[in-house]
Phi, psi and omega in degrees: 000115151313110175246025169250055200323131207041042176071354183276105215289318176332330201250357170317181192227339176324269186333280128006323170258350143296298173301334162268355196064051183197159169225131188249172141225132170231091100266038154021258183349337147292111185277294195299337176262006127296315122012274165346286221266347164266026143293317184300139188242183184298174193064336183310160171247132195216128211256141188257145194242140149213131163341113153242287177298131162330105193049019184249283156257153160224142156281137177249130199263340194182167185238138170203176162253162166279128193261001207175148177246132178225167175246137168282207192270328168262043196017041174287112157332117151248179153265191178223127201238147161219103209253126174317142180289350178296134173247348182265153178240138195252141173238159216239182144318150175298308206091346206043041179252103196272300181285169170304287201293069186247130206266181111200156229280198180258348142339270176309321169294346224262296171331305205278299177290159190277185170268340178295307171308278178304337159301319193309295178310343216250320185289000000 
């Protein structure tokens, strides 16, 4: 999950959604990654991401599970999160995850991540 709105690290969100316990998507206007982000369900695992190198790499700032699905007052769909205490970032394979929203199974991450990633996780 991506948390930088237009890629602009200044405008992040983590931080904020780490003190509430919650993870959003408001970019409404993208259909297929809202569609994406009401597939997650409770239990899910969900990784905070940003691009860094272009078709290479990304960085992960932090992790959490989904405890629970909720509506704010404009019934916009959230999660209700319970994010791991870990601070450190790491930077893994892209993945080809380009959008905020990019789902993929533990198959592919499984294919994909390095061992540096499950220490990362682990922690």
């Amino acid at each position: 999950m991506g948390f930088c709105p237009g890629a602009y690290f200044n405008e992040r969100l983590d931080t904020e959604w780490k003190e509430k316990g919650i993870c959003r998507f408001d970019y409404h206007e993208s259909e297929h990654q809202v569609e994406r982000f009401n597939s997650i369900c409770k239990g899910d695992l969900v990784i905070l991401k940003k691009r860094e190198q272009f078709g290479k790499t990304m960085k992960l700032y932090g992790f959490g599970r989904v405890s629970g699905i909720a509506y704010d007052n404009d019934q916009v769909r959230y999660l209700e999160m319970d994010w791991s205490d870990q601070e450190d970032t790491i930077e893994v394979p892209l993945m080809g995850c380009n959008s905020t929203v990019d789902i993929r199974t533990i198959e592919a991450v499984e294919s994909e991540m390095t061992e540096e990633f499950y220490t990362w996780l682990k922690t």
